[in-house]
N, C-alpha and C positions, 0 to 999 in steps of 0.2 A: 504494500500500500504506500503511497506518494503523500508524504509529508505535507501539509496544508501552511502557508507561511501565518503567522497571526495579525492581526491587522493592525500590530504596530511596526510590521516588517512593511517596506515598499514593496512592491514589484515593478519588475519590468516593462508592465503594460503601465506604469502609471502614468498619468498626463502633468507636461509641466506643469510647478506649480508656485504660487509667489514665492515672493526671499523670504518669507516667513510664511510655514503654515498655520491654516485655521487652527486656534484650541480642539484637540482632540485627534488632527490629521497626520501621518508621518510624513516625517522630513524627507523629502526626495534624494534618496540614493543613484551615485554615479559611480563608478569603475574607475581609475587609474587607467587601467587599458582602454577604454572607450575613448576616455579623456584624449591621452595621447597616441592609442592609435599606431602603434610599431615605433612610434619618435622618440626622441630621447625630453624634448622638450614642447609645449605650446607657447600661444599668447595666447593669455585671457584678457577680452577689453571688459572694464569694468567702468558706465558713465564716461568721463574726460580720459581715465586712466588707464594701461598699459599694464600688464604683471606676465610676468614669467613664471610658468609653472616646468619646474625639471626635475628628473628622475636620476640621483645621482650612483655614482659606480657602486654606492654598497645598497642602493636599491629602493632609497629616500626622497620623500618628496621634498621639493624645495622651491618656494614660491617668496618670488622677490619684485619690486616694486620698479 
């Protein structure tokens, strides 16, 4: 039998959702590998701003402005 997630687990099917969820909703889960995707690094634009998200040789994320 297939384990049922609880509903304070996201799933995969969930639809974006604001930067803050509603009282009671769970926070919207993303992947590292989604994120970047075979790369070692992204840009995230955040608003006016720029950030670097990178994945470093022992395997850490690191996110800089």
């Amino acid at each position: 039998m297939t384990e049922q997630p609880t509903p304070s687990e996201p799933t995969p099917t969930d639809q974006p959702s604001p930067a803050s969820p509603a009282p009671g909703e769970p926070a919207r889960l993303l992947r590292s590998e989604d994120l970047l995707q075979g790369a070692r690094e992204v840009w995230i634009e955040h608003g006016n701003e720029r950030y670097r998200l990178r994945l470093t040789a022992s395997g850490k994320l690191y996110l800089t402005k």
